[in-house]
C-alpha positions in Angstrom: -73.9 -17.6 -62.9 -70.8 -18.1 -60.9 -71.3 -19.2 -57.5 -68.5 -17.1 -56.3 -70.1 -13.6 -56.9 -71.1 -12.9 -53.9 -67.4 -12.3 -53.3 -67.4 -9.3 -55.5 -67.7 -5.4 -54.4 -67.2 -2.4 -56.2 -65.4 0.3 -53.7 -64.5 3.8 -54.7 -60.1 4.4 -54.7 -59.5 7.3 -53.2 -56.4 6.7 -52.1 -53.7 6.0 -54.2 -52.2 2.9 -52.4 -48.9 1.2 -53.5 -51.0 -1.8 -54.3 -53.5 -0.1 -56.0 -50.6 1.5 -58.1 -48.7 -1.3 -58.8 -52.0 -3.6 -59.9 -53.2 -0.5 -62.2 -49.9 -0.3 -64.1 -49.3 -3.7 -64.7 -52.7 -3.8 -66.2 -52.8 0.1 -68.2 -48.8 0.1 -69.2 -49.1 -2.7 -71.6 -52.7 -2.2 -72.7 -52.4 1.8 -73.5 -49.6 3.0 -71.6 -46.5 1.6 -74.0 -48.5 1.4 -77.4 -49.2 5.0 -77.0 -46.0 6.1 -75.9 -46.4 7.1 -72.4 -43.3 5.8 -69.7 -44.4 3.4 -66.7 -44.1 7.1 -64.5 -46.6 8.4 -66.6 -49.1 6.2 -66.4 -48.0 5.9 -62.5 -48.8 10.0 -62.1 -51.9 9.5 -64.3 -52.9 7.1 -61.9 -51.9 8.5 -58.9 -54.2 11.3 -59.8 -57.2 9.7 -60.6 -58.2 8.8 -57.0 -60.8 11.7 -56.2 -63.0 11.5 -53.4 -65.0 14.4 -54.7 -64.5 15.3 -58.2 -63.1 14.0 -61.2 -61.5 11.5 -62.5 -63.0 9.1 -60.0 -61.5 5.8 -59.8 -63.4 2.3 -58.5 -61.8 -0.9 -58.0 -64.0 -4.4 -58.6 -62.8 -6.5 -55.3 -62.9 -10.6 -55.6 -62.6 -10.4 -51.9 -59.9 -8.3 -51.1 -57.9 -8.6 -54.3 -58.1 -5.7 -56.5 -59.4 -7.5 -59.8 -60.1 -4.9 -61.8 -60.9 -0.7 -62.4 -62.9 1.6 -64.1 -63.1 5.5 -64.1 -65.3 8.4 -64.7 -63.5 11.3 -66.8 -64.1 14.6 -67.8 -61.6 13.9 -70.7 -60.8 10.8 -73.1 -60.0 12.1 -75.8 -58.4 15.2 -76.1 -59.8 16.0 -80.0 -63.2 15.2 -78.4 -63.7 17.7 -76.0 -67.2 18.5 -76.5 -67.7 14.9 -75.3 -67.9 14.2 -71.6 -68.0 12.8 -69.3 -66.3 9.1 -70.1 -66.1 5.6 -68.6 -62.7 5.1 -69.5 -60.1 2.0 -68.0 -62.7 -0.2 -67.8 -60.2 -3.1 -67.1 -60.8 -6.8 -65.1 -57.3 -8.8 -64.2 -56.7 -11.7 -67.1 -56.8 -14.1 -64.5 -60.0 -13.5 -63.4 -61.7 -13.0 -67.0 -64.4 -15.8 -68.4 -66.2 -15.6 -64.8 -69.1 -13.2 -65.6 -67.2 -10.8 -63.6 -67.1 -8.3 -66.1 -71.0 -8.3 -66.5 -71.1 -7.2 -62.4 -68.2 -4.5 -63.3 -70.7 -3.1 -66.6 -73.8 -3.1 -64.6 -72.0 -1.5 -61.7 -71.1 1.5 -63.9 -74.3 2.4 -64.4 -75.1 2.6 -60.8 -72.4 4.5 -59.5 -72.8 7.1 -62.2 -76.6 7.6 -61.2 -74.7 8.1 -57.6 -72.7 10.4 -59.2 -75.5 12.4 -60.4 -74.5 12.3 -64.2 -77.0 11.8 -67.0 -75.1 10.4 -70.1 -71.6 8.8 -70.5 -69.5 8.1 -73.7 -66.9 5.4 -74.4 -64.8 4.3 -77.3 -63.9 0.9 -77.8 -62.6 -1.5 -80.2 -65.2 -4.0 -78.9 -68.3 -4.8 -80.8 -71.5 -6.6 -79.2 -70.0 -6.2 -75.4 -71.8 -2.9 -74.8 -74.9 -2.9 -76.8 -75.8 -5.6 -74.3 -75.9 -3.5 -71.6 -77.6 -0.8 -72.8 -75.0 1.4 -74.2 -76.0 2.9 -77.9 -73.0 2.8 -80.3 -73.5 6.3 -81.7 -70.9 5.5 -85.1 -67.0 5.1 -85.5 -64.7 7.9 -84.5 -61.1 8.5 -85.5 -59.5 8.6 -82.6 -55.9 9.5 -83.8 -54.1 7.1 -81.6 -52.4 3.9 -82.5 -53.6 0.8 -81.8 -56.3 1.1 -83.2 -57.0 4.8 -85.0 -60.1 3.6 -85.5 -62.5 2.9 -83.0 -66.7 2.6 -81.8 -68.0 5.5 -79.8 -70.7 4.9 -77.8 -73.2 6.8 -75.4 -75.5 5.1 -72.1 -78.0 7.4 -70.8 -78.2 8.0 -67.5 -81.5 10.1 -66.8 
């Protein structure tokens, strides 16, 4: 284990902070933001709207200190064909420099956590990924067709909460 985690804390954004911004777009832009077709603005706005105190989406940032290395979110929507599906983890992101560190192990398990704070009893993700999840107790529940581009294609899966 990295003798550095101690370093790492997982704060709620509910303010959306220039910095906060400016690290979320770099990140979201190239990963889902262009590919999809969505402007920097958009994903900007998308962001800038995600910082809830209350409801959703709700937004935390994973701190190494007080650098914002990486996000995830709770969402009532993911996938607009899906809507019977909710709510989602969804952004679930960690900084490139800081990958390889077990950091994203503490940003998996923390999910878990804050939605049992958040009083919710299942959550659903798609992914490309296969193995990362399963290991921390998310059930792949079978591919979906998500419609989108990169790729159509994709691994739905469900952890329960309760």
């Amino acid at each position: 284990m990295n003798k550095e985690m101690h370093l790492l804390s997982l704060r709620p954004v509910t303010e959306a902070t220039a910095a906060f911004l400016n690290s979320a777009v770099s990140w979201l832009y190239p990963w889902w933001g262009e590919p999809e077709g969505y402007s920097r603005e958009e994903v900007r706005t998308m962001m800038e709207n995600s910082c809830e105190k209350q409801r959703f989406p709700r937004t935390y940032g994973l701190y190494f200190g007080e650098t914002l290395i990486g996000m995830f979110q709770f969402t009532l929507s993911d996938m607009d064909i899906r809507p019977n599906i909710y709510p989602w983890l969804a952004n679930l992101f960690i900084d490139p420099a800081y990958r390889g560190k077990g950091y994203s192990e503490f940003l998996i398990r923390s999910v878990q956590a804050e939605a049992e704070r958040a009083g919710l009893e299942e959550l659903f993700l798609y992914t490309a990924h296969v193995g990362l999840y399963e290991r921390y107790g998310w059930e792949f529940v079978g591919e979906i067709d998500t419609f989108r581009k990169t790729p159509r294609m994709q691994r739905l899966y469900r952890l329960k909460i309760k």
